[in-house]
mmCIF file of the N, C-alpha and C atoms, coordinates in Angstrom:
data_MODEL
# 
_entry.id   MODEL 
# 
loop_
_atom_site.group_PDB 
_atom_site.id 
_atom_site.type_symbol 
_atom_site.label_atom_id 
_atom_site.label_alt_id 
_atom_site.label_comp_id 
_atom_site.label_asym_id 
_atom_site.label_entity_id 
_atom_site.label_seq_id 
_atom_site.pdbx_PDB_ins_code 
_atom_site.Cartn_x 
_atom_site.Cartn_y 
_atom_site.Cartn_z 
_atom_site.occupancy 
_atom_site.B_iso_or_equiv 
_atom_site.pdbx_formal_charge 
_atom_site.auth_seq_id 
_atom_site.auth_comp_id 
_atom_site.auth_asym_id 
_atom_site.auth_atom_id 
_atom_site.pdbx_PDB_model_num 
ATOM 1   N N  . UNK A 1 1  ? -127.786 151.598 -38.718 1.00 0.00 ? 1  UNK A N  1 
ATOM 2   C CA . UNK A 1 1  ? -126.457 151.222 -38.312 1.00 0.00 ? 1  UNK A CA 1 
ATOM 3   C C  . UNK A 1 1  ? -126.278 149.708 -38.246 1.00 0.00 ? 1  UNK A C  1 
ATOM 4   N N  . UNK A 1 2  ? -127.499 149.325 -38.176 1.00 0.00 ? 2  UNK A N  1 
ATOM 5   C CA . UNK A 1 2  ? -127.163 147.517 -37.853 1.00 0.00 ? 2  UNK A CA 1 
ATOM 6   C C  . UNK A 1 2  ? -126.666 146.907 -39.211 1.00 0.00 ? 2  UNK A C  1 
ATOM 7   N N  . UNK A 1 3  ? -126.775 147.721 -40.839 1.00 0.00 ? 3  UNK A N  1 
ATOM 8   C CA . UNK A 1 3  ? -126.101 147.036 -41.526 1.00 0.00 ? 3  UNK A CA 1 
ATOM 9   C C  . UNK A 1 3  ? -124.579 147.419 -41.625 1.00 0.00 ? 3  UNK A C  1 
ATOM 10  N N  . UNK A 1 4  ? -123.778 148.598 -41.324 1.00 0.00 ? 4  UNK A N  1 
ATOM 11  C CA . UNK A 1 4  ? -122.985 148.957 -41.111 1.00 0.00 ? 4  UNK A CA 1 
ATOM 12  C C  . UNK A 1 4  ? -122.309 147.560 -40.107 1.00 0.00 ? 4  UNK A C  1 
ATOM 13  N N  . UNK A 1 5  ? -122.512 147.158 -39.251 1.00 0.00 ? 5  UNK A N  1 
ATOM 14  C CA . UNK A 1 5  ? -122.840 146.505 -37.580 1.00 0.00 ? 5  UNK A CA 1 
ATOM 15  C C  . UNK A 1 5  ? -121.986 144.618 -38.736 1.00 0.00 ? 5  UNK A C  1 
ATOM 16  N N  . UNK A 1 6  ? -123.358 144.867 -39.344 1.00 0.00 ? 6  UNK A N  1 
ATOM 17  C CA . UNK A 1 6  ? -123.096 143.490 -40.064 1.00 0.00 ? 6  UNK A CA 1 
ATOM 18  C C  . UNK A 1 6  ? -122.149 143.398 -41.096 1.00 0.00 ? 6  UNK A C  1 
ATOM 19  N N  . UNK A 1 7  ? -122.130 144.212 -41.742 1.00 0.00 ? 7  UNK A N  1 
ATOM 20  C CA . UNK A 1 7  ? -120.648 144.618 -42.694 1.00 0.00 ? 7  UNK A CA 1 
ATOM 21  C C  . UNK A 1 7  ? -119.587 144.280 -42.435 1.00 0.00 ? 7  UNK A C  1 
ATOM 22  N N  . UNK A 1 8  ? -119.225 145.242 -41.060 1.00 0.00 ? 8  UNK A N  1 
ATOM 23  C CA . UNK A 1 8  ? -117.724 144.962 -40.172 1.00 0.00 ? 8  UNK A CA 1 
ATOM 24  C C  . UNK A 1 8  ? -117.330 143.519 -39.660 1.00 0.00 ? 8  UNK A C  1 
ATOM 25  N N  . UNK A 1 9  ? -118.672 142.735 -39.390 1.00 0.00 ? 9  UNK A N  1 
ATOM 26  C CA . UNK A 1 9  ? -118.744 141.652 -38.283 1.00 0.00 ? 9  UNK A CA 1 
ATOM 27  C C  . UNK A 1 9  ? -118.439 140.626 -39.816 1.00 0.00 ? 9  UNK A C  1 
ATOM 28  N N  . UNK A 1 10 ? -118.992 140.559 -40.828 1.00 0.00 ? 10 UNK A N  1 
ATOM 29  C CA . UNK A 1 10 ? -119.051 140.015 -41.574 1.00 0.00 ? 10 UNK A CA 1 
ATOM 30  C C  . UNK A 1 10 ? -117.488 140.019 -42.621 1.00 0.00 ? 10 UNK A C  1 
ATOM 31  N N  . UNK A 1 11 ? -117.064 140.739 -42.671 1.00 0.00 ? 11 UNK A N  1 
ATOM 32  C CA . UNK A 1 11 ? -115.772 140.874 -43.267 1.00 0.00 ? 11 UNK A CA 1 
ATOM 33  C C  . UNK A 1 11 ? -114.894 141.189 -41.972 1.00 0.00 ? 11 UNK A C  1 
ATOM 34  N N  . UNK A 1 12 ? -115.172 140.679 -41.209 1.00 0.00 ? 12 UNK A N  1 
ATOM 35  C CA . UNK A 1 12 ? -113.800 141.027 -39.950 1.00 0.00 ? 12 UNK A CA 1 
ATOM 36  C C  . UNK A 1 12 ? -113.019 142.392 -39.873 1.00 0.00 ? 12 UNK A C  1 
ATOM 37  N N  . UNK A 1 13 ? -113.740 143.397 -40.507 1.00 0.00 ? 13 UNK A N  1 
ATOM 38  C CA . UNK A 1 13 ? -112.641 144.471 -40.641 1.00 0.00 ? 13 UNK A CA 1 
ATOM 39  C C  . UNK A 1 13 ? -112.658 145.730 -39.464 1.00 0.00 ? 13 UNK A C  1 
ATOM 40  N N  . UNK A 1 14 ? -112.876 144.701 -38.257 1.00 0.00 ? 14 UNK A N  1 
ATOM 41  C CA . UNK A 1 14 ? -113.147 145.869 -37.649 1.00 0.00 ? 14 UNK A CA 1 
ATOM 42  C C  . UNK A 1 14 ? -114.106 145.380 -36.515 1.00 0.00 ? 14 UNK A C  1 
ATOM 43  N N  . UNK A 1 15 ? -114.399 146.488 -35.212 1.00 0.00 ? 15 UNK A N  1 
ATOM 44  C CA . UNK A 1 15 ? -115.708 145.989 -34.588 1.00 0.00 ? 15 UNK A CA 1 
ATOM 45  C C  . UNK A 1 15 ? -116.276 147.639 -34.227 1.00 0.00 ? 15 UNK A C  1 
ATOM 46  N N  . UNK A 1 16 ? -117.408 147.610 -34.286 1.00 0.00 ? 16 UNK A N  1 
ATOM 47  C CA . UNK A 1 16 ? -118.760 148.591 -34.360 1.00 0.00 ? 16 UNK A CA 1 
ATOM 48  C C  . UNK A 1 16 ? -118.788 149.510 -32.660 1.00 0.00 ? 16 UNK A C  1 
ATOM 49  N N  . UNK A 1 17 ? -118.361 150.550 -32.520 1.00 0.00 ? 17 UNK A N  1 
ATOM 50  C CA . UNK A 1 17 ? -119.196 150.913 -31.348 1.00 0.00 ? 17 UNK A CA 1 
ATOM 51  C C  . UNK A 1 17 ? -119.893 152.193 -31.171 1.00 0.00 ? 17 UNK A C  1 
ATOM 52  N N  . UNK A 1 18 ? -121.267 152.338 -30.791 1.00 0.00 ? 18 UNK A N  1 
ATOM 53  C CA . UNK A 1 18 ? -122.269 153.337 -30.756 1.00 0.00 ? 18 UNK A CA 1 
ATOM 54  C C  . UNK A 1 18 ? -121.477 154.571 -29.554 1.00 0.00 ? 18 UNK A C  1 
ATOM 55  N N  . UNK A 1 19 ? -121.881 155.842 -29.651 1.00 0.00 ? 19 UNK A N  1 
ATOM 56  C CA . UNK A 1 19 ? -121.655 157.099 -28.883 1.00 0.00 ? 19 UNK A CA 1 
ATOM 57  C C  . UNK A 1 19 ? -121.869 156.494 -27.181 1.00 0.00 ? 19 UNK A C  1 
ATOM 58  N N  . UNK A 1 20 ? -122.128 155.707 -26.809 1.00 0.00 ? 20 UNK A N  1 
ATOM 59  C CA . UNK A 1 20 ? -122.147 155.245 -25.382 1.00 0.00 ? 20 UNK A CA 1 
ATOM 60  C C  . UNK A 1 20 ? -121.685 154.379 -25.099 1.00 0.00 ? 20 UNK A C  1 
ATOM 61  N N  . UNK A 1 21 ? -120.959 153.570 -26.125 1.00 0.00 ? 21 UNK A N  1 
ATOM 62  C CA . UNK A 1 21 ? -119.445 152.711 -25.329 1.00 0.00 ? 21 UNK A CA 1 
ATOM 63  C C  . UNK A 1 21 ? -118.093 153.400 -25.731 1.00 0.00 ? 21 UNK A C  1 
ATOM 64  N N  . UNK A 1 22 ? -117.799 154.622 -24.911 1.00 0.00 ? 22 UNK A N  1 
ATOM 65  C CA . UNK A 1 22 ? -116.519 155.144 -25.142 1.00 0.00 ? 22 UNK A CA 1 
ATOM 66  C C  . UNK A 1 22 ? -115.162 154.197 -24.705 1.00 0.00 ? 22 UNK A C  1 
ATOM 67  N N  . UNK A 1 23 ? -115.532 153.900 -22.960 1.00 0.00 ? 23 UNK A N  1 
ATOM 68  C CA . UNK A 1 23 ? -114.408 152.968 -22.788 1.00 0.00 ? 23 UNK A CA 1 
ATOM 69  C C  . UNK A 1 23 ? -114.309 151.719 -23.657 1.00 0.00 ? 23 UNK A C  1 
ATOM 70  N N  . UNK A 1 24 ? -115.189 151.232 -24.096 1.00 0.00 ? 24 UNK A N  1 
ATOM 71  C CA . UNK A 1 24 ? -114.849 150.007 -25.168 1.00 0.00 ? 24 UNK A CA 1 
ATOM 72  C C  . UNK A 1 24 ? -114.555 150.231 -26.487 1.00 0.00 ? 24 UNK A C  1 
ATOM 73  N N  . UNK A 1 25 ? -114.509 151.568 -26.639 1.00 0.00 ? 25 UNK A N  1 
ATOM 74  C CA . UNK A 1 25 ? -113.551 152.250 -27.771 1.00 0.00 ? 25 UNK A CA 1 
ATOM 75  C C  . UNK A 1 25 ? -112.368 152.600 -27.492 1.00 0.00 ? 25 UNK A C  1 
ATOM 76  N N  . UNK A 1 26 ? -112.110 153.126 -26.357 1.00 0.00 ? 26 UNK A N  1 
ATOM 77  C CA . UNK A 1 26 ? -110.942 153.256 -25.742 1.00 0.00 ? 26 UNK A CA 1 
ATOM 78  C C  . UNK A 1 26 ? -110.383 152.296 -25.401 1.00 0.00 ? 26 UNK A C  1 
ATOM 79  N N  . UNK A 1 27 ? -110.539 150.964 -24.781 1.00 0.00 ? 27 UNK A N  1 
ATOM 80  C CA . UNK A 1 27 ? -109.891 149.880 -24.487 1.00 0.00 ? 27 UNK A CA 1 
ATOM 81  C C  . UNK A 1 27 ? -109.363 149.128 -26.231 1.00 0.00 ? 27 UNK A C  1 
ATOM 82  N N  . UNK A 1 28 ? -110.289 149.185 -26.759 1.00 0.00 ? 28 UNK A N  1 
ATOM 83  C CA . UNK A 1 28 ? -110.350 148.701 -28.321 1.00 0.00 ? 28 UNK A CA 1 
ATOM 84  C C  . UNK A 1 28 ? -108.566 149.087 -28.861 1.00 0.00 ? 28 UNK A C  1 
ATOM 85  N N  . UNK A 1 29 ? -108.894 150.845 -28.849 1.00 0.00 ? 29 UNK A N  1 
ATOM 86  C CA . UNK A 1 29 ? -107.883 151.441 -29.549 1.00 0.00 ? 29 UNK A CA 1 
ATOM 87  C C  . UNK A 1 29 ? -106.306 151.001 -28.644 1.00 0.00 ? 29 UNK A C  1 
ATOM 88  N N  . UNK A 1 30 ? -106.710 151.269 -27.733 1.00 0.00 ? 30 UNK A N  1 
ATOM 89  C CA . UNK A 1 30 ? -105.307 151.043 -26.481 1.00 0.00 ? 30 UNK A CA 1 
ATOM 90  C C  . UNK A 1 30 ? -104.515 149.694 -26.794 1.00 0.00 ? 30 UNK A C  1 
ATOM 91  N N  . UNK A 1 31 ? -105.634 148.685 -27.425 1.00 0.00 ? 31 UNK A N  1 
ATOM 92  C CA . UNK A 1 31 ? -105.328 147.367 -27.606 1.00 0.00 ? 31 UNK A CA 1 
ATOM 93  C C  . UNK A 1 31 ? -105.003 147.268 -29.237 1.00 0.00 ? 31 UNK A C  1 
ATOM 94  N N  . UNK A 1 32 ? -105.175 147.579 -29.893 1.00 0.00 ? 32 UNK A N  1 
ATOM 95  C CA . UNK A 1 32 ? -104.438 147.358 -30.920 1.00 0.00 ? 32 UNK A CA 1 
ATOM 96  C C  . UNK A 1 32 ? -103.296 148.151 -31.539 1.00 0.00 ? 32 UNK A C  1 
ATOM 97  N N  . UNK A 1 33 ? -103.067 149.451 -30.378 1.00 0.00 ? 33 UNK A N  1 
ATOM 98  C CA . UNK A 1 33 ? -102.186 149.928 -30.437 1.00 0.00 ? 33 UNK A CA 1 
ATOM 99  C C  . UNK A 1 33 ? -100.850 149.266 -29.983 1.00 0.00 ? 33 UNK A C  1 
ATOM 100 N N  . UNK A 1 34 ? -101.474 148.339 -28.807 1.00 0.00 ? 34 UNK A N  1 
ATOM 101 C CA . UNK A 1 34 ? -99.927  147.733 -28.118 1.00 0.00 ? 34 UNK A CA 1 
ATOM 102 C C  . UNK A 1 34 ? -99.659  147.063 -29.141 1.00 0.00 ? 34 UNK A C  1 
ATOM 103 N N  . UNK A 1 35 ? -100.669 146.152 -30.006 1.00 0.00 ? 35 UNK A N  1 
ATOM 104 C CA . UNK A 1 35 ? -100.098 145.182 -31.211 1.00 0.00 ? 35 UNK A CA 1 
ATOM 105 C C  . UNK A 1 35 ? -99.281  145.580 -32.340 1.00 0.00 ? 35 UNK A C  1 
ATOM 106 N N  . UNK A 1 36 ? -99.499  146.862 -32.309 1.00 0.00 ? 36 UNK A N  1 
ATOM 107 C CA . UNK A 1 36 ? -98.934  147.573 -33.475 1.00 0.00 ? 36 UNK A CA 1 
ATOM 108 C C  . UNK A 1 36 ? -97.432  147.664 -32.769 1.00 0.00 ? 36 UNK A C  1 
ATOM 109 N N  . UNK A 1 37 ? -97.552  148.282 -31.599 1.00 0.00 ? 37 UNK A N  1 
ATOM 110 C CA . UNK A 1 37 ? -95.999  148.401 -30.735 1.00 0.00 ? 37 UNK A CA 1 
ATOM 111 C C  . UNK A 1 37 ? -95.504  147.471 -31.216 1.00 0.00 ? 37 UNK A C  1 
ATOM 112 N N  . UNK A 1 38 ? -95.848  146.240 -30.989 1.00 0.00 ? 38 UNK A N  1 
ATOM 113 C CA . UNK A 1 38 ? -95.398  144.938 -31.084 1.00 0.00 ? 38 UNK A CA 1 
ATOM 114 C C  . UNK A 1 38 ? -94.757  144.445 -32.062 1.00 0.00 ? 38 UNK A C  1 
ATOM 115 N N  . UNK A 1 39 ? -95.488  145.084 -33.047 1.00 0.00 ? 39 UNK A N  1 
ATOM 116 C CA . UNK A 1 39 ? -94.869  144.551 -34.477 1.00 0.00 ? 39 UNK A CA 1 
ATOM 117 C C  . UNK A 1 39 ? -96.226  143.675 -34.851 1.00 0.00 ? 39 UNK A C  1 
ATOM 118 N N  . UNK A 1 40 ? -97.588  143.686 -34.076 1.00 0.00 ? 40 UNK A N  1 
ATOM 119 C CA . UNK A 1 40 ? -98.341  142.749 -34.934 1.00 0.00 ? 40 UNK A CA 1 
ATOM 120 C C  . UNK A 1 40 ? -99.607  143.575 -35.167 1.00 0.00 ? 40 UNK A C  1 
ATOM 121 N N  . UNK A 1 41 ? -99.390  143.956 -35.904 1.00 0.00 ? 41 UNK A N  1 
ATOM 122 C CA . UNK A 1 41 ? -100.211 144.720 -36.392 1.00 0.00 ? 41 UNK A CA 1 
ATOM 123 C C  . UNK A 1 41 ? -101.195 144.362 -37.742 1.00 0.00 ? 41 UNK A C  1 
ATOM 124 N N  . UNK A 1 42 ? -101.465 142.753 -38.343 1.00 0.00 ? 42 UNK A N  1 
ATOM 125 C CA . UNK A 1 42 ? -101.742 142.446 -39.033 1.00 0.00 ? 42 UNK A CA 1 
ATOM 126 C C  . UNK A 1 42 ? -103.065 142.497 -39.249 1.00 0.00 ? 42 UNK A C  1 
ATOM 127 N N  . UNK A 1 43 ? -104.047 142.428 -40.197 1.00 0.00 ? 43 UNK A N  1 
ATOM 128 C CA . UNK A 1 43 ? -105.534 142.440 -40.344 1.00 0.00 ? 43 UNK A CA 1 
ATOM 129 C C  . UNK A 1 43 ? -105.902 141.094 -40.027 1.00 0.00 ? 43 UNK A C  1 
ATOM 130 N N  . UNK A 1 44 ? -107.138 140.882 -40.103 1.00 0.00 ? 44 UNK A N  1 
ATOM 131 C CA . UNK A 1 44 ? -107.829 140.002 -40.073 1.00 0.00 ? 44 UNK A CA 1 
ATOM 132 C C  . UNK A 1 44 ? -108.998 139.799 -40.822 1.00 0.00 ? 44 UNK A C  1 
ATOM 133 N N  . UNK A 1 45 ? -108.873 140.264 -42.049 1.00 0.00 ? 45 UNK A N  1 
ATOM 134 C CA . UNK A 1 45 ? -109.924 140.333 -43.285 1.00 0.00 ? 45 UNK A CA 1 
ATOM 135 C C  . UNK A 1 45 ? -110.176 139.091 -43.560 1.00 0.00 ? 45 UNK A C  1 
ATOM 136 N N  . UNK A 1 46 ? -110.880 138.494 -44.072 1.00 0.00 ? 46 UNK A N  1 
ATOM 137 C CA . UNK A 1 46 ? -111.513 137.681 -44.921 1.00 0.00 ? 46 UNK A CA 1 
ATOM 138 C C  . UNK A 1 46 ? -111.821 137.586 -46.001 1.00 0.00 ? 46 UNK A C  1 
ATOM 139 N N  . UNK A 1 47 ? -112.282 136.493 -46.988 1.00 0.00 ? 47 UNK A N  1 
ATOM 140 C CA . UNK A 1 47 ? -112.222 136.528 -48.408 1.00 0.00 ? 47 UNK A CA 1 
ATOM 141 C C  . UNK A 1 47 ? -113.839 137.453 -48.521 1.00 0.00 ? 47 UNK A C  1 
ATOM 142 N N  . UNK A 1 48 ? -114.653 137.411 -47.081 1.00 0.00 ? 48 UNK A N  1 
ATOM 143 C CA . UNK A 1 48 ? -116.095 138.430 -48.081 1.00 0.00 ? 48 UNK A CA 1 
ATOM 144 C C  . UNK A 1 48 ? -115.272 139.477 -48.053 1.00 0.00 ? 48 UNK A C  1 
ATOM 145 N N  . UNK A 1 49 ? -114.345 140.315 -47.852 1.00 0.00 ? 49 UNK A N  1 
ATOM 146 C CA . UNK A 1 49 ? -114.323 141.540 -48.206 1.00 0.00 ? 49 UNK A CA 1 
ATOM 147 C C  . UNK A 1 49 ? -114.333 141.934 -49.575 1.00 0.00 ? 49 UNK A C  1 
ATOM 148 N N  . UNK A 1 50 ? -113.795 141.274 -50.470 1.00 0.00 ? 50 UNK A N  1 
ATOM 149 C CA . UNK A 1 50 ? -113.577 141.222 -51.877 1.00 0.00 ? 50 UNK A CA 1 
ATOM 150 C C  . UNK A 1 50 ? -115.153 141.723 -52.519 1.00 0.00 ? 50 UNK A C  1 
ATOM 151 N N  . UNK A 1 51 ? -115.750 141.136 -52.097 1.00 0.00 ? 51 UNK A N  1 
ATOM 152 C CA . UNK A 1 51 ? -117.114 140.995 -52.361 1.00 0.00 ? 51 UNK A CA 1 
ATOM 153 C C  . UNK A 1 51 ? -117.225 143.004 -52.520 1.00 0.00 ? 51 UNK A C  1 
ATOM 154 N N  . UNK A 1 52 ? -117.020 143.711 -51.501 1.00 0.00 ? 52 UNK A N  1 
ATOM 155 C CA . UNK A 1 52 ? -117.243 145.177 -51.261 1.00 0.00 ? 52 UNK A CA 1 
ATOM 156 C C  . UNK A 1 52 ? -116.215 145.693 -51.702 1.00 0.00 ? 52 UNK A C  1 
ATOM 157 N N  . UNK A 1 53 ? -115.314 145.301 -52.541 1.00 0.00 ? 53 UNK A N  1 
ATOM 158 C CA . UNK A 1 53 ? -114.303 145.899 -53.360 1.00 0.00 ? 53 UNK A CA 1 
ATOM 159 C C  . UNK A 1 53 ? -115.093 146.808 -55.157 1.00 0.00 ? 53 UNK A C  1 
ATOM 160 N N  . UNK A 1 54 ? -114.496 147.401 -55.211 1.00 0.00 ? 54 UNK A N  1 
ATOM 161 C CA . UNK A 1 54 ? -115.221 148.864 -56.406 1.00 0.00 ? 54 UNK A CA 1 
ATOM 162 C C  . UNK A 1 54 ? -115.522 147.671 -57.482 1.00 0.00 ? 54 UNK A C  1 
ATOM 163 N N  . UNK A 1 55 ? -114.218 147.236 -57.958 1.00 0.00 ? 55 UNK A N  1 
ATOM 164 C CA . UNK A 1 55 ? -114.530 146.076 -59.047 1.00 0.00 ? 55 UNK A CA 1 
ATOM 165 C C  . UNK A 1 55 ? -115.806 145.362 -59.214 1.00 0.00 ? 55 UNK A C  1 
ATOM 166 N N  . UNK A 1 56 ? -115.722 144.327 -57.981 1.00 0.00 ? 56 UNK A N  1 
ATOM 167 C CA . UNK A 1 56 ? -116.831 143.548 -57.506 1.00 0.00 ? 56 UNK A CA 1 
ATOM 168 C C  . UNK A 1 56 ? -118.365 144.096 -57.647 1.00 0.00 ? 56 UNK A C  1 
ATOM 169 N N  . UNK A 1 57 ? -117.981 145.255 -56.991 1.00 0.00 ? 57 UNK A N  1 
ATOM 170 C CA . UNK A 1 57 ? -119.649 146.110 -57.033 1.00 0.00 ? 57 UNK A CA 1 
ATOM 171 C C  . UNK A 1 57 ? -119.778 146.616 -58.167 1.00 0.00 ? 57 UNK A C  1 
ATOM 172 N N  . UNK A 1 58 ? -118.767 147.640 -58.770 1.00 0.00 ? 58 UNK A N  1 
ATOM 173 C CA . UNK A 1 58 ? -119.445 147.340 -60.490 1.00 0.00 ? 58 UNK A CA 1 
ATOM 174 C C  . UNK A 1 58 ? -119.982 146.580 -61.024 1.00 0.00 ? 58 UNK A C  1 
ATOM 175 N N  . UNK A 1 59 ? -119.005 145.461 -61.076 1.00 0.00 ? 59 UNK A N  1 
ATOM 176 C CA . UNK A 1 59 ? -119.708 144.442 -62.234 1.00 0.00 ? 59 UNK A CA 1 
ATOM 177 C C  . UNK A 1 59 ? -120.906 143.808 -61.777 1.00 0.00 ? 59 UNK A C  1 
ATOM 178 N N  . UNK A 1 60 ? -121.454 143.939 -59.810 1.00 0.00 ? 60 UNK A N  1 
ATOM 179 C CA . UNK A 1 60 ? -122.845 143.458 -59.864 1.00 0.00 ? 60 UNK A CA 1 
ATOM 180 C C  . UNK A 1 60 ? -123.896 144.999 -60.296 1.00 0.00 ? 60 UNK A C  1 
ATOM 181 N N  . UNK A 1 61 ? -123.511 146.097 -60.159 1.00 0.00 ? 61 UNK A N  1 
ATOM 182 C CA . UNK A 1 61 ? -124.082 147.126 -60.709 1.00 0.00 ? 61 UNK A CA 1 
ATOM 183 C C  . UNK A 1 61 ? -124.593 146.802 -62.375 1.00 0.00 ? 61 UNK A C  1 
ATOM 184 N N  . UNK A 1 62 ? -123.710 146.321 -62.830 1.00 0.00 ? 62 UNK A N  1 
ATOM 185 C CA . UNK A 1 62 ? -123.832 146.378 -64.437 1.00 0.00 ? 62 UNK A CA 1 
ATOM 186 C C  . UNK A 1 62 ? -124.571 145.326 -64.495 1.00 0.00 ? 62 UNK A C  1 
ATOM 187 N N  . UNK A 1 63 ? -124.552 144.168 -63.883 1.00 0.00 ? 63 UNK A N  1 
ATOM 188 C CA . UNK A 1 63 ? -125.340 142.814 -64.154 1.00 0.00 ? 63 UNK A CA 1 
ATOM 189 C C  . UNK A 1 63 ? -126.992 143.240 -64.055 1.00 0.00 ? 63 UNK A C  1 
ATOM 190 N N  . UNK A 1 64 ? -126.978 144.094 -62.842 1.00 0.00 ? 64 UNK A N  1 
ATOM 191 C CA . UNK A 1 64 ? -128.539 144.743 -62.431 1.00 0.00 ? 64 UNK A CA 1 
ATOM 192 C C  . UNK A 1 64 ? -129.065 145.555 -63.388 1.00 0.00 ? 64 UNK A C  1 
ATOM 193 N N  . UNK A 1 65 ? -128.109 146.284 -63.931 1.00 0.00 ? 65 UNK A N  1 
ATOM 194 C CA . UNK A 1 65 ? -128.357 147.358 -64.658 1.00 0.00 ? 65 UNK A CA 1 
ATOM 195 C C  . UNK A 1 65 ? -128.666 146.223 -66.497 1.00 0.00 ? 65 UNK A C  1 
ATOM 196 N N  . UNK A 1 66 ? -128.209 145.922 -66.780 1.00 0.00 ? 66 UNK A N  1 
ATOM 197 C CA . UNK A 1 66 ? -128.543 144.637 -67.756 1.00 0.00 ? 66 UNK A CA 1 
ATOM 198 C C  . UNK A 1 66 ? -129.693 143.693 -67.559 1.00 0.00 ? 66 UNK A C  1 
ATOM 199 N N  . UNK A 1 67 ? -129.699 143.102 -66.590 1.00 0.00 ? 67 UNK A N  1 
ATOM 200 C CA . UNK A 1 67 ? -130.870 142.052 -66.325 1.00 0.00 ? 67 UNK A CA 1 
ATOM 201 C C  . UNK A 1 67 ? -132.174 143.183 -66.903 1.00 0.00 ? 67 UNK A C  1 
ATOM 202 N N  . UNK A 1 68 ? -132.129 144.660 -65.745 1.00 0.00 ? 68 UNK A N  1 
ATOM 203 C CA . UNK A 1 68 ? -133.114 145.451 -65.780 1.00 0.00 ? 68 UNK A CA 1 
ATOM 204 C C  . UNK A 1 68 ? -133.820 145.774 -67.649 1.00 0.00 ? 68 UNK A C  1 
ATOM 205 N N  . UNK A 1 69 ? -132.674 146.143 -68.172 1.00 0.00 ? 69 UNK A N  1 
ATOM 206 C CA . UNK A 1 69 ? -133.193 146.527 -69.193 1.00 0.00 ? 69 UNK A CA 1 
ATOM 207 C C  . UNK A 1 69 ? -133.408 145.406 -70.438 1.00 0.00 ? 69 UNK A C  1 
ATOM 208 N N  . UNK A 1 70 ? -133.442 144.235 -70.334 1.00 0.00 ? 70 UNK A N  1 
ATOM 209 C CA . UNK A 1 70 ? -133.949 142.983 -70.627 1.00 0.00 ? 70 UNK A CA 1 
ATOM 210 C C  . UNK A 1 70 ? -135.560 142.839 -71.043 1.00 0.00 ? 70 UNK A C  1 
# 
């Protein structure tokens, strides 16, 4: 789970919580629900996300897959 952990933390998309922080899942959700009330409901992604986009990972799939058979 800790790369999962680093994924989220690393592309901002989100924050991580294990089966024994319920209330800090619950406070989490409660809280970005009021933002949404609000009207702000915006992300907070970053440019690594791109990086974990299908495109992106293909074409490093194919680069691996090329180098390999070199």
């Amino acid at each position: 789970m800790q790369i999962l952990r680093t994924l989220i933390k690393h592309t901002h998309s989100g924050q991580y919580f294990n089966y024994l922080e319920k209330q800090k899942l619950k406070e989490h959700i409660l809280e970005k629900y009021a933002l949404f009330k609000n009207g702000n409901n915006e992300g907070q992604l970053n440019d690594h996300i791109n990086s974990y986009k299908r495109e992106n990972l293909t074409k490093t799939l194919a680069k691996t897959i090329a180098y390999t058979w070199e």
